[in-house]
C-alpha positions in Angstrom: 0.0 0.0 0.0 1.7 3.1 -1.1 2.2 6.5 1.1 -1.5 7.9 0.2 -3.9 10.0 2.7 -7.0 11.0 1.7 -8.8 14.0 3.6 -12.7 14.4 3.0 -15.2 16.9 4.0 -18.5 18.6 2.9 -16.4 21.4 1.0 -13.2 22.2 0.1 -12.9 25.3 1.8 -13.0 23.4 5.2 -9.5 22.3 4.1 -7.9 25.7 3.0 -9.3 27.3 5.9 -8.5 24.7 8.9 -6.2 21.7 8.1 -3.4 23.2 5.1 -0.8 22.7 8.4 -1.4 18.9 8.6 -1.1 18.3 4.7 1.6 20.4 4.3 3.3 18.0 7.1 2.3 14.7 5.3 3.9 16.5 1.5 7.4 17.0 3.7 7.1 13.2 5.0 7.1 11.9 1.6 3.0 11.2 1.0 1.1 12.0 -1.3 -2.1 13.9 -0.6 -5.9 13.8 -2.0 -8.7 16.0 -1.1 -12.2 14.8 -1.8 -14.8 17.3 -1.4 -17.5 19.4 -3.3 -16.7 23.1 -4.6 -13.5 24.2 -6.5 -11.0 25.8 -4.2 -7.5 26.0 -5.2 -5.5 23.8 -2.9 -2.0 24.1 -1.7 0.1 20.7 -0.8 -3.1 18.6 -2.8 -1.4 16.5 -5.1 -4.7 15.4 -6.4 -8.1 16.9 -5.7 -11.8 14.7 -6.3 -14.6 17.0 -6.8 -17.8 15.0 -5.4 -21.3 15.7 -5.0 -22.0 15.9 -1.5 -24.6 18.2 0.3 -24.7 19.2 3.7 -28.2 18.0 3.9 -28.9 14.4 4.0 -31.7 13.9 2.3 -30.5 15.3 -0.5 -30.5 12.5 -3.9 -26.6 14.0 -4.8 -25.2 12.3 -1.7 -26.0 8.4 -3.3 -24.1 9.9 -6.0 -21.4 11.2 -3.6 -21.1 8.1 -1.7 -21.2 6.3 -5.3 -18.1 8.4 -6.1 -16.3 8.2 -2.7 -16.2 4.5 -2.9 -14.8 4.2 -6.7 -12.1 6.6 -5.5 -10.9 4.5 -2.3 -11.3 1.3 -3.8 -9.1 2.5 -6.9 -6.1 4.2 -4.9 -6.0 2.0 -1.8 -4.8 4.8 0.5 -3.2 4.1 3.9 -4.7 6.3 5.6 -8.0 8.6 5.3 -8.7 10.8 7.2 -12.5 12.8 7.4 -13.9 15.8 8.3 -17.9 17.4 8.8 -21.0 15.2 9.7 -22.0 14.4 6.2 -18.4 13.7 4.7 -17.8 11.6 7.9 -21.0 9.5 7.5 -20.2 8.7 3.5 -16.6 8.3 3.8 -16.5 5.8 6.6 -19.1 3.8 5.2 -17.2 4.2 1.4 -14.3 3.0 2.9 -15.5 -0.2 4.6 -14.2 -2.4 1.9 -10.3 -0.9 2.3 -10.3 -1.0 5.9 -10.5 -4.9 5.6 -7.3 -4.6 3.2 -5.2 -2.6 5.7 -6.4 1.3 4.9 -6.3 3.2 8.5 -10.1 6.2 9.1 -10.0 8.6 11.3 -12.1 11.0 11.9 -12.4 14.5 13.3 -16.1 15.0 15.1 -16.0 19.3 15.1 -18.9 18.8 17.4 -21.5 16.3 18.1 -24.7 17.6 17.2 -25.8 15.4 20.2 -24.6 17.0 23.9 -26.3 18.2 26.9 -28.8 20.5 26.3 -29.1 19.6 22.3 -33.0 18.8 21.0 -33.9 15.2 22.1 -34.8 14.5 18.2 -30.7 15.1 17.7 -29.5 12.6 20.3 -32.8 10.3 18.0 -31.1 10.9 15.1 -27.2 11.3 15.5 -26.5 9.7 18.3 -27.1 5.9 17.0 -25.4 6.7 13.8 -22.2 8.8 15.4 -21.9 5.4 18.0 -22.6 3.1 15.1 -20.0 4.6 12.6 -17.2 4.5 15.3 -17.1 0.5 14.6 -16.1 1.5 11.3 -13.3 4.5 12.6 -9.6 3.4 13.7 -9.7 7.0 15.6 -12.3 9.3 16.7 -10.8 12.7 17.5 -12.6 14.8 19.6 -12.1 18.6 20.0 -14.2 19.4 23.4 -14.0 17.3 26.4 -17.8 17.0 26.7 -17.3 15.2 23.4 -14.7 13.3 24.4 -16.4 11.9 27.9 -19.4 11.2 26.1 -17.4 9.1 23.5 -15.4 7.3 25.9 -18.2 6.9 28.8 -20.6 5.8 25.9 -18.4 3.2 24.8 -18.0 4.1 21.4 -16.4 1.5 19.6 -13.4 3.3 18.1 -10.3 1.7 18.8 -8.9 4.8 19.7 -10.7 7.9 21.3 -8.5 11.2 21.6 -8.6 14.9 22.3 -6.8 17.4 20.7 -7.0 21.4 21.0 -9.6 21.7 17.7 -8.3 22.9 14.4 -5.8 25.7 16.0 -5.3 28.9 14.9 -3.1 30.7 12.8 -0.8 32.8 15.6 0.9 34.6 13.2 -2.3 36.3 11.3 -4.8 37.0 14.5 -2.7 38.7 17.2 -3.2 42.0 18.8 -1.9 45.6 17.6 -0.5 48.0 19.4 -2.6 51.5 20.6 -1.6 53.6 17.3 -2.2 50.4 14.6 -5.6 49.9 16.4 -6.8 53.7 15.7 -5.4 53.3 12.7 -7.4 50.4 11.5 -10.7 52.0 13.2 -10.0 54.9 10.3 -9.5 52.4 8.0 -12.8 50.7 8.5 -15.0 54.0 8.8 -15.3 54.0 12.6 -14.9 56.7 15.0 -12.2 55.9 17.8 -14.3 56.6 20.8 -16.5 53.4 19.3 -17.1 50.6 21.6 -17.2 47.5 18.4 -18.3 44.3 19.1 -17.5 41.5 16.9 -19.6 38.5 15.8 -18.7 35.9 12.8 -21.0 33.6 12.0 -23.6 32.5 9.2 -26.9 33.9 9.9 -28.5 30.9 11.1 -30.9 29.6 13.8 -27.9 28.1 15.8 -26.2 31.1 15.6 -29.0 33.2 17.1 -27.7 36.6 16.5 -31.2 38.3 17.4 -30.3 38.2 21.1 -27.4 40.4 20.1 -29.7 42.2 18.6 -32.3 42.8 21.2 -28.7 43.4 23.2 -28.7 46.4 21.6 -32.0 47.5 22.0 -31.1 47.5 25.9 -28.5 49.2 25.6 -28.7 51.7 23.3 -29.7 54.6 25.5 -26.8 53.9 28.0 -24.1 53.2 25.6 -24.6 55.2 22.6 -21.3 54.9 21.2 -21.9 50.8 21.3 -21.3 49.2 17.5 -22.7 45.6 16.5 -20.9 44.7 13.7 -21.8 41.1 12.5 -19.8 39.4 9.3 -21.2 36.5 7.6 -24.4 35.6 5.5 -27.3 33.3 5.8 -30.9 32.6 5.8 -31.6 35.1 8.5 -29.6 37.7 7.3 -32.9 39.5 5.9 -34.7 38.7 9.1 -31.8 39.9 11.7 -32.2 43.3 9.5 -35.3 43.4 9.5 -35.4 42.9 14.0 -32.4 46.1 13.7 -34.9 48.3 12.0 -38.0 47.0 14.1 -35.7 47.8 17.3 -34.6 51.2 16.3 -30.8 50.1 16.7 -30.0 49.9 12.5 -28.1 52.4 13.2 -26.0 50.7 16.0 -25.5 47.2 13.9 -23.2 46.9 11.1 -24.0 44.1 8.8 -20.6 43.7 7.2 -21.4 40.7 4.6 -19.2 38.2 3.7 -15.8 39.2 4.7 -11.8 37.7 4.1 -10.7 40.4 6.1 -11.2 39.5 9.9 -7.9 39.7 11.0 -7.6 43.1 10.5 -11.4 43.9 11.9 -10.5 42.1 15.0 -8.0 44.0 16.8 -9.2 47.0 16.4 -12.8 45.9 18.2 -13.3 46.2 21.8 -14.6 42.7 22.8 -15.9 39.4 20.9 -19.6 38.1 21.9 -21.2 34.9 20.7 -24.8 33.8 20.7 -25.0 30.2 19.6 -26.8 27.7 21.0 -24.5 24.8 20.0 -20.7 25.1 19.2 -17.9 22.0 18.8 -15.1 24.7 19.9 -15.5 28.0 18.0 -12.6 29.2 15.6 -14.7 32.5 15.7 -13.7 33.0 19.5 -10.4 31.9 19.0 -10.0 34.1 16.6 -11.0 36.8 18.6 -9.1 35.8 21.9 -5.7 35.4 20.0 -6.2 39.3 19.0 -6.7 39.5 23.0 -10.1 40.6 23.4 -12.2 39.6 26.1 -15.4 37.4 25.3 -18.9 37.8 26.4 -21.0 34.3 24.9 -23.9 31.9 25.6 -23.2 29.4 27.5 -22.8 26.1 25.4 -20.2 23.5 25.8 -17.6 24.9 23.0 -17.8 28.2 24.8 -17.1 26.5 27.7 -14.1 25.2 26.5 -12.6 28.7 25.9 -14.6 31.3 27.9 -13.9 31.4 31.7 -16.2 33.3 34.1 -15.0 36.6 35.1 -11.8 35.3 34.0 -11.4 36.0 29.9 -14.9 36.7 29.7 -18.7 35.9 30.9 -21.3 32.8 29.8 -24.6 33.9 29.3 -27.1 31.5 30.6 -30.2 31.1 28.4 -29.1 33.4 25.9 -30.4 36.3 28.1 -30.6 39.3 26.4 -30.5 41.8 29.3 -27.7 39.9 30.9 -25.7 39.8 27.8 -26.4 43.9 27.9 -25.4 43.6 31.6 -22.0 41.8 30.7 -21.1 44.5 27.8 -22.4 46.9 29.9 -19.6 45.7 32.8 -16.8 45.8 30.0 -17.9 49.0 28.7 -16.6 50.8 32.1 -13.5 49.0 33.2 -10.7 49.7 30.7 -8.7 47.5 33.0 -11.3 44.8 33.3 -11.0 44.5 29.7 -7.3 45.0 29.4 -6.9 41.7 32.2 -9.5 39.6 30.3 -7.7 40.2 27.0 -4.5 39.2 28.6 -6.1 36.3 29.6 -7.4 35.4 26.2 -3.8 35.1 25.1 -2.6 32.9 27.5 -5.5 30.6 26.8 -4.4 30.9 23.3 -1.3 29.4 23.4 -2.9 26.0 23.5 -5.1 26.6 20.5 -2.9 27.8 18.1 -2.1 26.0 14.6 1.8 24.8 15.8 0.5 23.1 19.1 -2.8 21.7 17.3 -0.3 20.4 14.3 1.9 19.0 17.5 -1.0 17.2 18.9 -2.2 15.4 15.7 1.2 14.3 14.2 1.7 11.4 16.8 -1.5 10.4 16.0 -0.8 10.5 12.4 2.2 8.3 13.0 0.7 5.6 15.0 -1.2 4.7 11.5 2.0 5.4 8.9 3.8 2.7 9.0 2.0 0.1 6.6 2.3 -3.0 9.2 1.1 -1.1 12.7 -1.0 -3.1 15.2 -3.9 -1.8 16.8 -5.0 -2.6 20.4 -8.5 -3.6 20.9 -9.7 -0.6 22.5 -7.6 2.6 23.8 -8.8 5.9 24.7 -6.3 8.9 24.8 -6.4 12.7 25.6 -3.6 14.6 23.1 -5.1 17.3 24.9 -2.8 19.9 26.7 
């Protein structure tokens, strides 16, 4: 069996925008790499890249076809190891590669979040649940990227030969850092906004899960006490129209920016006062690491992602029910302690150091090798924490 990964996913932008570290590594050990996804984004370190069908929905006829695909490509380039990403390119690509597992080929696969944990609809834990545990008979390694996650998978008995827990996908150090006083006004000209500003940052699609209207009504609150308060929320989405449409109905259009799609985050980020987050589920958020690598403190819901990254009074404040008034309370609190802020950015930082793209690559490449050589021998069952 020759030195061949395969990495699949929904899309191709998952790849470029979390996991380029990891197959850069595998091109300087010597492997060849393959990407399988849907959409045509220009990948570095791919030597060959399979464009396939597959929907994030489920119900959707183009994911026979996928799966159709998926299984014609692994049965024709008998890879060593393969290694997927995202619920739907995890379900189709362990049960593609069922055949080539019996011939030697190694799956892992990254769960970015079970769509099952405490607190999730009961028709989730129905639905994903049986197939998440099921599929793991068919997964050499589950990785894990929250520690709810990875309890659950190990106190469940999921029947993965190996269970770990590594620091999510990491971020990129380098790009999201902070700026000093002068580069931060600076930027603020740059992007239209008056220095004496208070900006608040959220990126996310407009979604249900993402729940921006408590932001929103956030700012209703709030807008009498803290006029000079700024809601600026990047992404698109289904709700887009609707999360408009509550800003005008509020009277606070004026106070919520509704940037769009946007590639330049790094730069909006340190020049923003704090990061808030409104979701009701999260695996572990890049969008809050993001923000807490550019040292901002961090005011979210209280899910188990944020969890994992927000600490009470400590970088930041969970919100409990997605509270509106106590989510005005919180940026409220912020709002009047320069040094409160300045403390919970610091904070963010040194959280940071465990998230970022060099520790996360650290993390997975003695997993990786446990699977490289072409003759490795698995134990029955082992369950491992890469976490740090």
């Amino acid at each position: 069996m020759s030195k061949k990964i395969l990495f699949c996913a929904t899309v191709d932008y998952h790849f470029k925008a979390f996991h380029l570290p990891t197959m850069k590594w595998f091109k300087e050990q010597g492997w060849e790499v393959h990407v399988a996804a849907s959409g045509n984004t220009d990948l570095p370190f791919t030597d060959k890249k399979h464009t396939i069908p597959i929907q994030r929905s489920p119900f959707r006829k183009d994911n026979m076809k996928a799966y159709q695909e998926l299984k014609a490509i692994i049965d024709q380039n008998q890879y060593r190891i393969i290694h997927c990403h995202t619920p739907l390119g995890g379900v189709l690509t362990r049960l593609a590669a069922r055949e080539a597992r019996k011939k030697g080929t190694k799956v892992l696969y990254t769960a970015h979040g079970f769509h099952f944990c405490k607190g999730a609809p009961y028709v989730n834990w129905l639905l994903y649940y049986p197939t998440e545990k099921k599929l793991a008979a068919f997964t050499d390694c589950l990785i894990t990227i929250n520690r709810e996650d990875y309890v659950l998978a190990v106190e469940q008995r999921f029947p993965s030969p190996h269970i770990e827990l590594v620091n999510g996908v990491g971020v990129d150090t380098t790009r999201y850092q902070p700026v000093t006083e002068k580069q931060k006004k600076e930027l603020r000209l740059k992007l239209g906004f008056k220095q004496d500003d208070f900006l608040l940052f959220y990126a996310a699609e407009f979604n249900k899960n993402k729940n921006q209207k408590v932001l929103i009504n956030a700012m209703a609150i709030l807008k009498d006490e803290l006029p000079k308060a700024r809601l600026l929320l990047a992404g698109e989405g289904p709700l887009l129209d609707e999360c408009k449409s509550l800003a005008q109905t509020l009277g606070v259009d004026s106070k919520v920016e509704f940037l769009g799609f946007r590639k330049d985050i790094a730069q909006i980020l340190p020049a923003c006062d704090i990061a808030v987050g409104s979701s009701f589920r999260e695996g572990l958020p890049v969008n809050i690491m993001e923000a807490m690598a550019c040292g901002l403190p961090v005011v979210a819901s209280d899910n188990r992602g944020h969890r994992e990254l927000v600490f009470e009074e400590y970088n930041g404040f969970l919100i409990a029910n997605n509270d509106s008034s106590l989510f005005a309370n919180r940026i409220q609190k912020l709002f009047h302690s320069i040094k409160l802020r300045t403390s919970m950015g610091n904070e963010s930082l040194v959280i940071m150091e465990n998230y970022s793209l060099i520790n996360v690559t650290s993390q997975l490449i003695p997993i990786y090798k446990r699977y490289m050589l072409e003759d490795s021998n698995e134990p029955k069952i082992k369950h491992h924490s890469a976490y740090i």
